[in-house]
PyMOL commands that place a pseudoatom at each C-alpha (Angstrom):
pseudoatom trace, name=CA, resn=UNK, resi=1, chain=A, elem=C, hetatm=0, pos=[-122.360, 91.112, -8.347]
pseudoatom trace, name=CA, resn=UNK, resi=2, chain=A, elem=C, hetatm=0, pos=[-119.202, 91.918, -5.602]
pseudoatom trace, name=CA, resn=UNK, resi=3, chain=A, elem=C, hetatm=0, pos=[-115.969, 92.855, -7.324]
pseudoatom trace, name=CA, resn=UNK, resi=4, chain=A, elem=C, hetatm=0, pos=[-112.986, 90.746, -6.643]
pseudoatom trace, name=CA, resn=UNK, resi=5, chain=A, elem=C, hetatm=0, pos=[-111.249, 93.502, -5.337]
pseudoatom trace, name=CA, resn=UNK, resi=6, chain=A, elem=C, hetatm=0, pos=[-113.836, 94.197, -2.531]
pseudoatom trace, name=CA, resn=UNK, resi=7, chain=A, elem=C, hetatm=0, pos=[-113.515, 90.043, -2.061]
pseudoatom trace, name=CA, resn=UNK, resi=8, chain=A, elem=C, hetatm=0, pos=[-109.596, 90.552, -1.881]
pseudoatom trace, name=CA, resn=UNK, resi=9, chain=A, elem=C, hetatm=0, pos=[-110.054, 93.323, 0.944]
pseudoatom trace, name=CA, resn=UNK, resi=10, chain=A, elem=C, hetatm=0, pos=[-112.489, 91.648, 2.624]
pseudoatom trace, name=CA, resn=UNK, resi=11, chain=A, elem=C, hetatm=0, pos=[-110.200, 88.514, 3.280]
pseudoatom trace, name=CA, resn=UNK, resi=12, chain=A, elem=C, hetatm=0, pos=[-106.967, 90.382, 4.382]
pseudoatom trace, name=CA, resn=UNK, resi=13, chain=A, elem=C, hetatm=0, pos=[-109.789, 91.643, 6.639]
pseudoatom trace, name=CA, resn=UNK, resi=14, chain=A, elem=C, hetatm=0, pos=[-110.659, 88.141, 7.688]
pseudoatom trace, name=CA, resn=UNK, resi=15, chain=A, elem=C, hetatm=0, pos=[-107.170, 86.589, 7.713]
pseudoatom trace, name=CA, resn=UNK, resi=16, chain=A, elem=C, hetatm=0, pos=[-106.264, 88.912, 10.312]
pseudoatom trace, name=CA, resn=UNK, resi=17, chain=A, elem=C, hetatm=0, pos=[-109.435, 87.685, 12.642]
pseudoatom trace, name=CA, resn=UNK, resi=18, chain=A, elem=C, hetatm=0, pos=[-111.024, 89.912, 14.743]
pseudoatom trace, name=CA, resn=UNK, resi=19, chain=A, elem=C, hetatm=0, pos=[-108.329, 92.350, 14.520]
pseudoatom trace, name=CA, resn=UNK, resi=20, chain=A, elem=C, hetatm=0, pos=[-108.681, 92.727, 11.085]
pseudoatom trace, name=CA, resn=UNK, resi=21, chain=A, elem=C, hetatm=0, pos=[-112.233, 94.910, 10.745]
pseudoatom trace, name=CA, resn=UNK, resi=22, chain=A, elem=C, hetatm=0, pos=[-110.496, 96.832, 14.473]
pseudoatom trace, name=CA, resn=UNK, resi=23, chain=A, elem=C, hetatm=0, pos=[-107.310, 97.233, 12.827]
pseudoatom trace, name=CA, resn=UNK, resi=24, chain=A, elem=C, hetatm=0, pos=[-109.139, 98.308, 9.598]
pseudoatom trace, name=CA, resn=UNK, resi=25, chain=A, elem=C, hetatm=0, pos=[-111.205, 101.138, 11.553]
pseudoatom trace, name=CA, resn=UNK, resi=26, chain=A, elem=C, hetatm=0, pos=[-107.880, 101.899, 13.120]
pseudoatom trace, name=CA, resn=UNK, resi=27, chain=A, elem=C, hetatm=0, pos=[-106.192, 102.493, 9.819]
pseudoatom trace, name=CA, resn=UNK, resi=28, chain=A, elem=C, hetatm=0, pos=[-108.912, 104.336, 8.598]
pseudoatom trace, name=CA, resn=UNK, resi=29, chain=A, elem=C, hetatm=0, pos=[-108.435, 107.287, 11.022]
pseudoatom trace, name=CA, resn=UNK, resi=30, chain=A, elem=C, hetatm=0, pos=[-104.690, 106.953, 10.732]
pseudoatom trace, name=CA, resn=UNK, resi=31, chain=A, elem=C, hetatm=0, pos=[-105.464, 107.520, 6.582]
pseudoatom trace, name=CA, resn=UNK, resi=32, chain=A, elem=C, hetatm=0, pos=[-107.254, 110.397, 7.463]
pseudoatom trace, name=CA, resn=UNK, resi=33, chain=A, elem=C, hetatm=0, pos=[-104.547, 112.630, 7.424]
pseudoatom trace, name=CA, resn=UNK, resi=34, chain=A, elem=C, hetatm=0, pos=[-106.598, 115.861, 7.352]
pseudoatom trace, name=CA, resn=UNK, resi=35, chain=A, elem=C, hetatm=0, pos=[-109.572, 115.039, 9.732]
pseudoatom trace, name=CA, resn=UNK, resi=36, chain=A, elem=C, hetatm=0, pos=[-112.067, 115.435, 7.691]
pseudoatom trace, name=CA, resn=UNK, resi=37, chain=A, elem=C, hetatm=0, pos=[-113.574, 111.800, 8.790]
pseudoatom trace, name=CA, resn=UNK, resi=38, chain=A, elem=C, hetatm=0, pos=[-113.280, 110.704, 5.230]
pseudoatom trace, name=CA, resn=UNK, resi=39, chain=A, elem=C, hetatm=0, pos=[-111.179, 109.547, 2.939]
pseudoatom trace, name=CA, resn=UNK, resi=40, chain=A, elem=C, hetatm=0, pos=[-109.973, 110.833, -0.387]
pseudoatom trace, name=CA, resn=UNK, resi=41, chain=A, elem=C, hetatm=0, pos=[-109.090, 108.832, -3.117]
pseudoatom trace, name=CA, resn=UNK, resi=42, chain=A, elem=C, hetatm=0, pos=[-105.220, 109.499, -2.137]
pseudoatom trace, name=CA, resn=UNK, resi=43, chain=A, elem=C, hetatm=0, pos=[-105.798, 108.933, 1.681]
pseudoatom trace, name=CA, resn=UNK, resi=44, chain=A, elem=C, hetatm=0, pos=[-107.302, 105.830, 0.459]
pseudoatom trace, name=CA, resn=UNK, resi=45, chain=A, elem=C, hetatm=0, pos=[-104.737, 104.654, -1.556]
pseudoatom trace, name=CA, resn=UNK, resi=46, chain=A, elem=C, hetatm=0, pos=[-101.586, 105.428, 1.176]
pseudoatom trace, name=CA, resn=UNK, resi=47, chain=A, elem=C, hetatm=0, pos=[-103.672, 103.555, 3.326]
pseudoatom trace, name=CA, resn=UNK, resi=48, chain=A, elem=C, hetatm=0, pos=[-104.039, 100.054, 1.714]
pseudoatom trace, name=CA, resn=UNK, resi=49, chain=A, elem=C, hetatm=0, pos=[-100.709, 100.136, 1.020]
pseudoatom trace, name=CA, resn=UNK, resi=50, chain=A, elem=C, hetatm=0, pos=[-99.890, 100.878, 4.571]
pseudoatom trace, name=CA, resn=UNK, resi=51, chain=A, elem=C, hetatm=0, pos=[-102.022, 97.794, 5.464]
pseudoatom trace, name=CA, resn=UNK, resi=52, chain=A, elem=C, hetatm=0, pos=[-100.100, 95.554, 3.217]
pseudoatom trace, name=CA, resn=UNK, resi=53, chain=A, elem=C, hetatm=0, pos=[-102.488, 95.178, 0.441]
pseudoatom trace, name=CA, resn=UNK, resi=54, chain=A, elem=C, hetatm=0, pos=[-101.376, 96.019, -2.764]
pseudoatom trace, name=CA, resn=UNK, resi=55, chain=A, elem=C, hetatm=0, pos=[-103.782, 96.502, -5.971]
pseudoatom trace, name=CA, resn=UNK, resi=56, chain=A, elem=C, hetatm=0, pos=[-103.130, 98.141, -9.269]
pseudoatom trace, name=CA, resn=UNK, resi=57, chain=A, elem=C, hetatm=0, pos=[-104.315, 101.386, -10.186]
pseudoatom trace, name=CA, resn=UNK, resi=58, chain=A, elem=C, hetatm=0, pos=[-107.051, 100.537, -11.839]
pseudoatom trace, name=CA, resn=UNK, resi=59, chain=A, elem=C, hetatm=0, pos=[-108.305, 98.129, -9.365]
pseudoatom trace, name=CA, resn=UNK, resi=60, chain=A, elem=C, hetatm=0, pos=[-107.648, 100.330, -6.364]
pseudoatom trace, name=CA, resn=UNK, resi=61, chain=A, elem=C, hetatm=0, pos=[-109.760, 103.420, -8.491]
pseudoatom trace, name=CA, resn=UNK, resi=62, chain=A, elem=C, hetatm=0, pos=[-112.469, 100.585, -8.886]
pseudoatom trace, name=CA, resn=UNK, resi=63, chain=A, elem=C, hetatm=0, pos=[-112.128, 99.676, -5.300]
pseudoatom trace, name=CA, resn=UNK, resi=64, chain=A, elem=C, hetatm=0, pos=[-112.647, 102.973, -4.009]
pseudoatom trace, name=CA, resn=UNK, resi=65, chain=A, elem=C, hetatm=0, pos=[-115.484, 103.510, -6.606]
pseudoatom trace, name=CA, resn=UNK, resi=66, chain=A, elem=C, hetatm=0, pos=[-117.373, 100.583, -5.435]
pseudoatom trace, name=CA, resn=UNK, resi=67, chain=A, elem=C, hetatm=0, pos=[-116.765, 101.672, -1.583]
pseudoatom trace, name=CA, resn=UNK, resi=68, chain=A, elem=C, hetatm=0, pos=[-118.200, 105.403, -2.020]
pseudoatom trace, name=CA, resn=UNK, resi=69, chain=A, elem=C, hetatm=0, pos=[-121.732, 104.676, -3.110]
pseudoatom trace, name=CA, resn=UNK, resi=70, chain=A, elem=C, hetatm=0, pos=[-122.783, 108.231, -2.957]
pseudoatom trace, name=CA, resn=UNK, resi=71, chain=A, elem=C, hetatm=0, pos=[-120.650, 109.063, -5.166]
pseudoatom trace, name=CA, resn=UNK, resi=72, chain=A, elem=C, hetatm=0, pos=[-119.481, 112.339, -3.522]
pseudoatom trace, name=CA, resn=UNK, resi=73, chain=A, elem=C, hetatm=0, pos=[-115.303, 111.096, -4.404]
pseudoatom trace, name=CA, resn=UNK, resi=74, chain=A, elem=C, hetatm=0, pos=[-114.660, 110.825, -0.236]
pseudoatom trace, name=CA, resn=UNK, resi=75, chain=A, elem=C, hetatm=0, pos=[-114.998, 107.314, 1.314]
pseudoatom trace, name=CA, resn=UNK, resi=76, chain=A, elem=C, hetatm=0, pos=[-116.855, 107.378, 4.780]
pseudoatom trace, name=CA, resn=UNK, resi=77, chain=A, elem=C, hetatm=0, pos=[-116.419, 104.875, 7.672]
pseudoatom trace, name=CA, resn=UNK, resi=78, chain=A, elem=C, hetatm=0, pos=[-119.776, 103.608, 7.360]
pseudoatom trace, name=CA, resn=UNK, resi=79, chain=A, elem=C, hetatm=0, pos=[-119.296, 103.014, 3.552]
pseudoatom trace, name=CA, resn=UNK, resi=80, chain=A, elem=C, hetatm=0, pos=[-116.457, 101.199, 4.282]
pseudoatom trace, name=CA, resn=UNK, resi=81, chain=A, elem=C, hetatm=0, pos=[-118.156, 98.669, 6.997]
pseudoatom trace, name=CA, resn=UNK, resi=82, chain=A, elem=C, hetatm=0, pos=[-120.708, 97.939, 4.921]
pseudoatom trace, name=CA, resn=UNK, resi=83, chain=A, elem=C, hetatm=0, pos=[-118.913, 96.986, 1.719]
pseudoatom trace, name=CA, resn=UNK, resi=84, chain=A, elem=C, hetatm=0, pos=[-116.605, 94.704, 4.025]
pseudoatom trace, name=CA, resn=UNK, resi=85, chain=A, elem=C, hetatm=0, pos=[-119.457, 93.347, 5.795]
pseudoatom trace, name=CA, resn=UNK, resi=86, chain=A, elem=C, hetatm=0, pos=[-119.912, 89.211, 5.634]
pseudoatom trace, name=CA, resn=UNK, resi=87, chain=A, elem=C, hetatm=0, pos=[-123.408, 88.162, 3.462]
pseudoatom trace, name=CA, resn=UNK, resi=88, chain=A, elem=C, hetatm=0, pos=[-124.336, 85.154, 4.566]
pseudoatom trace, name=CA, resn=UNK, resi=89, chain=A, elem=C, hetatm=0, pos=[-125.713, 83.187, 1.577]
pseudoatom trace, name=CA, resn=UNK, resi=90, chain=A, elem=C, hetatm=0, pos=[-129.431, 82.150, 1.422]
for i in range(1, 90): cmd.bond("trace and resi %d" % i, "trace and resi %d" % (i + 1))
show_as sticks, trace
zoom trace
């Protein structure tokens, strides 16, 4: 089962057409303020709210739980993608 937050990014993704997932990959670099090509929970945070998105903390810590499935406590690009991607239902 998705989380509603992931739902919630994944339309402000949407709304914004095909900008949104370019502008998304755009902001993710600009997040990465120390180059390390991922994310920290921090980094993460700054960012959504620099996209205009604006959770509370306990759904933003459960957002970027649900986004870094290995579990290391960085968020990769790829992570990202694929926890925005579109599932087409069956």
């Amino acid at each position: 089962m998705e989380s509603k937050t992931i739902k919630h990014l994944r339309e402000a993704c949407l709304k914004r057409g095909a900008a949104g997932i370019k502008g998304m990959g755009r902001l993710f670099r600009l997040m990465d303020d120390n180059g390390s090509r991922s994310l920290s929970f921090e980094e993460f945070k700054n960012g959504i709210y620099d996209y205009g998105l604006t959770f509370d903390d306990e759904s933003l810590k459960e957002l970027f739980n649900s986004i870094d499935v290995n579990g290391d406590g960085t968020i990769l690009f790829n992570e990202l993608l694929v926890k925005l991607r579109v599932r087409l239902l069956k």
